[in-house]
N, C-alpha and C positions, 0 to 999 in steps of 0.2 A: 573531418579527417577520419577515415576509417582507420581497421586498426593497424593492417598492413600498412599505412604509411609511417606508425611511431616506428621509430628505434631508438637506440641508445642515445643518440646526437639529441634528435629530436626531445628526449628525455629527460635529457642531461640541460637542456638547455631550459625546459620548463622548471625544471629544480632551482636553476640558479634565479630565477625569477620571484621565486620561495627564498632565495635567500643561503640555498643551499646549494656549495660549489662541487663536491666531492664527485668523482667521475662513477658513471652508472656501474656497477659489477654485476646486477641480475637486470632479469625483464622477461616478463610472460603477462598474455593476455589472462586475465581474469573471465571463467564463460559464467551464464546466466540472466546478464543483462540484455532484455530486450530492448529496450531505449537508448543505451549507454554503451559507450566503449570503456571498459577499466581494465586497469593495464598495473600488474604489479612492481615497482622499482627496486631495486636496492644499492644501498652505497654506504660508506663508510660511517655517513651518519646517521644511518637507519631506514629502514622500509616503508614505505609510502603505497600508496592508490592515486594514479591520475584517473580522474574519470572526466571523462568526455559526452555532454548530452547533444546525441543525435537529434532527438527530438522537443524536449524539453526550450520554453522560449525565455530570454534572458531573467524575466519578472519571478516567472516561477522559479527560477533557479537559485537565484538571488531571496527567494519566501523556504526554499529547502536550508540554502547552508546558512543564515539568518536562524532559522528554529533550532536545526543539530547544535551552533554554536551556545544559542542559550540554553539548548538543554545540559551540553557538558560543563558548561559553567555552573551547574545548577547541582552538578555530582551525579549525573545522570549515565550510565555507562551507553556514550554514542561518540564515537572519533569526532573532536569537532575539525573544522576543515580550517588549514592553515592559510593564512593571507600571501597575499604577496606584499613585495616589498615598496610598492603603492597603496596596500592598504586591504586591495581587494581581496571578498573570499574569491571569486570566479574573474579569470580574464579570459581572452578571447585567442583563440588555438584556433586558424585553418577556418574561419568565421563561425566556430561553436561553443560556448560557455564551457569552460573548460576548471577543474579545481584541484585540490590536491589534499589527501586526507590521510592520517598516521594509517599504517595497514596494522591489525588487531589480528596477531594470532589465535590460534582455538579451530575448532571442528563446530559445525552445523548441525545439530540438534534434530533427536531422531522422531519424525510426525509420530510413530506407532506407540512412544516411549509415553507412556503416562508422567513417569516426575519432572522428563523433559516438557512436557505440554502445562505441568503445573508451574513449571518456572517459568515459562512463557507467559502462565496467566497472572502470575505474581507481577512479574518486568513491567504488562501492561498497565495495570493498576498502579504502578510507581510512576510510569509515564504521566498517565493521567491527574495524577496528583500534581505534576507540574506543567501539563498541556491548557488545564482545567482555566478556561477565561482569555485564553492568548490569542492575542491577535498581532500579527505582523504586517511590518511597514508597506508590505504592499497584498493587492487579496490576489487569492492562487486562482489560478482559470482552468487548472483541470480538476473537475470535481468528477460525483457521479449525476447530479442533475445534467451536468455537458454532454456526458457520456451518454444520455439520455437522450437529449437532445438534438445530439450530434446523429443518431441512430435515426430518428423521424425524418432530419432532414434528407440524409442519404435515401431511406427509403422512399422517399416520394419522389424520386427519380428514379430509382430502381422499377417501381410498381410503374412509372409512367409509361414504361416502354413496350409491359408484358403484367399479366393475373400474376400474382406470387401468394399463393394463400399461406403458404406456412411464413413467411415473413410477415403479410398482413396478420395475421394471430400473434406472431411473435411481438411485433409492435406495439399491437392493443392490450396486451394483457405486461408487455413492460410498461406502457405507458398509464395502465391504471395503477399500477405499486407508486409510479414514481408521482402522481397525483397524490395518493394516500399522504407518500410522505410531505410531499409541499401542505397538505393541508395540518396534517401535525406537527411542523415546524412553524403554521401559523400561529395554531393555537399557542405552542405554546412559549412564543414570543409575550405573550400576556401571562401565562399558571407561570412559566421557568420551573415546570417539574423535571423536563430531560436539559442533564446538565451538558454543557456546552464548551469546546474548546478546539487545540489542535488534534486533530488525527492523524497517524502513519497509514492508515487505510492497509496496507502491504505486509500482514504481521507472520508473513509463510516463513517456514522453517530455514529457508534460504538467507533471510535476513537478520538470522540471528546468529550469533557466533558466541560458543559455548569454551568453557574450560572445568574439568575434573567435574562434571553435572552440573555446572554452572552458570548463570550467560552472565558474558563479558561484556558486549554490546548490543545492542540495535541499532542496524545498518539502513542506509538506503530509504530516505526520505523522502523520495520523487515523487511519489505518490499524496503526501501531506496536503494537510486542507484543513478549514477551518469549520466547522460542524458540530452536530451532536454527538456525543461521545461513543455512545450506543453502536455507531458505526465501526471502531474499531472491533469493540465483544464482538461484531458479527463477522467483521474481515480474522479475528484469532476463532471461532471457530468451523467457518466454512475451512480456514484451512490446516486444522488440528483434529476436526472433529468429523470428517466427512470420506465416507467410498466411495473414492471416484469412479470405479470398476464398476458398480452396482448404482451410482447418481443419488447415494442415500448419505442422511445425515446418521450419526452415530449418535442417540437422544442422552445415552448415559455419559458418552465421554461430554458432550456437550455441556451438560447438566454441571460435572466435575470441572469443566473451564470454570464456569461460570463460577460457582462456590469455589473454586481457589481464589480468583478474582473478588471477590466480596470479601473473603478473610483479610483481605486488605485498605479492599476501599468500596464498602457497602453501597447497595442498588437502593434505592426507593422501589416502593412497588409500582410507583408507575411505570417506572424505567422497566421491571423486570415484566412486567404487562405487555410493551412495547417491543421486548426484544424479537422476538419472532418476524414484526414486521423490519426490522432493519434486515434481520438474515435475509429476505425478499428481498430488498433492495439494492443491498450488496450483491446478489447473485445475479437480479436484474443489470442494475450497471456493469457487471464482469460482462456477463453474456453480451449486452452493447455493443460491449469496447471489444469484444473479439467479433464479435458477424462484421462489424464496421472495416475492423484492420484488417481481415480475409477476404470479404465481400467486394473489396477492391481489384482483386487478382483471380476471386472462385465465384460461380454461380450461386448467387444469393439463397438459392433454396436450399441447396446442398447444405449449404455452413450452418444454417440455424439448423435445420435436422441434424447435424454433426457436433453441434455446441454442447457440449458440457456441463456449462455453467447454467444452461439454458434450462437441461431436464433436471438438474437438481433445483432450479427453481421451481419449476412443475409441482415436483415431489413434494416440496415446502410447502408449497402454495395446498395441497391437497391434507397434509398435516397439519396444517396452523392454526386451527384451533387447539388442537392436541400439545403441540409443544407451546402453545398461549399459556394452556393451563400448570403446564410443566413447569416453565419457567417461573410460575406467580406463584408455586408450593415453595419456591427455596426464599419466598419472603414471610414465609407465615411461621 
């Protein structure tokens, strides 16, 4: 259901399915969401978020509001999502996993804002502290190794048709990080030096919701997965710590993630050895998942010469030693 078909009816009627009769008095699209429709309510009994996953497939959906709900049982500031009066977190709206979650006042936390960016690295490190081993009832199917993969496949029909050399290079040199990392998620299934749990992967200034310098919560778990941790630190500073104007990472703010985030819940030095290669990977899977979802609609060569996420990978990649060794001074 897109979003023009909700209205109040339509609104009023999923409330009551929640258990809540009160007739709609507000309604506005919520923007941001590229996967989702979320749609603000309100009514006498208080303010709400339907959100509607366009994309998203019931399993996964079902492994999102599953984690949020343990998290806020947990004291964790994240709206957990209310059931219906069958039981479910998610039922089925217009044949799409549909749910319904408290709306969380507050303002969205400024990237440039250094104490905002420390509390974001504080929030993560709390997270982690309760993500840390978790595994859910069922496993989530969008990762970044899919995103990965999902990338190869497209592309060998692309390249089938027509030479594509800047996609061929895009390929091979994503698909050597994302080797890297399969081999160090082999090893270390045997050391367990990089500690392991759920991740929000998604920790941009949009998904968090602030009061008086504060954050309230962390929103929007569509993204969540089950992984090394290390991936998260990389998804809070690609996008706390980085010029997007310029395709450059910012090495000091980075550095200050990082060390807010230890003041809470210390790195090993493996971990802090390794981080540079997650920011690769993370920037590798972003960049995927955008040539992929464009490349559908735009000429393949264009998009990766256009991507983003693609030259700050570049850039890393041409840094990483340098920020290798950056990163392994804040363990000494």
């Amino acid at each position: 259901m897109s979003a023009e078909l909700w209205d109040t009816k339509v609104a009023g009627e999923f409330l009551v399915s929640r258990g809540i009769s009160a007739p709609v008095t507000g309604f506005a699209e919520l923007t941001g969401g590229d996967d989702n429709t979320n749609i603000a309510v309100e009514c006498s009994a208080g303010k709400y978020v339907i959100r509607q996953y366009r994309v998203t497939g019931a399993d996964d959906v079902e492994y999102e509001l599953d984690l949020a709900r343990h998290l806020a049982t947990q004291g964790f500031p994240t709206p957990a999502p209310l059931p219906a009066t069958s039981g479910e977190l998610a039922t089925t709206v217009d044949g799409l996993p549909t749910a319904l979650f408290p709306f969380v006042e507050g303002v969205h936390p400024n990237a440039a804002s250094h104490d905002d960016a420390v509390r974001a690295a504080e929030l993560t490190a709390r997270l982690h502290d309760l993500t840390e081993g978790y595994r859910g009832k069922t496993a989530r199917k969008r990762t970044d190794h899919g995103r990965v993969a999902r990338l190869r496949q497209c592309a060998s029909s692309w390249i089938s048709a027509k030479r594509m050399p800047d996609v061929e290079r895009f390929v091979a040199e994503v698909t050597d990080i994302d080797e890297e990392m399969t081999a160090v998620e082999s090893a270390n299934r045997e050391s367990g030096v990089l500690r392991w749990g759920a991740i929000h992967h998604d920790l941009n200034p949009g998904n968090l919701i602030y009061r008086d310098g504060e954050p309230v919560a962390l929103i929007d778990f569509d993204e969540a997965y089950e992984f090394l941790l290390l991936q998260d630190l990389a998804s809070l500073i690609v996008y706390w710590a980085s010029n997007e104007s310029e395709g450059r990472l910012n090495v000091a703010e980075a550095l200050g993630l990082v060390e807010a985030y230890t003041g809470r819940r210390p790195l090993s030095g493996d971990e802090l050895r390794h981080l540079a290669l997650f920011l690769l990977f993370f920037r590798a899977a972003d960049a995927a998942d955008y040539v992929v979802r464009r490349a559908s609609r735009e000429d393949p060569e264009s998009v990766v010469r256009d991507c983003w996420s693609y030259r700050h990978f570049r850039e890393m990649r041409e840094s990483r030693e340098g920020l290798t060794a950056e990163f392994a001074r804040l363990g000494r």
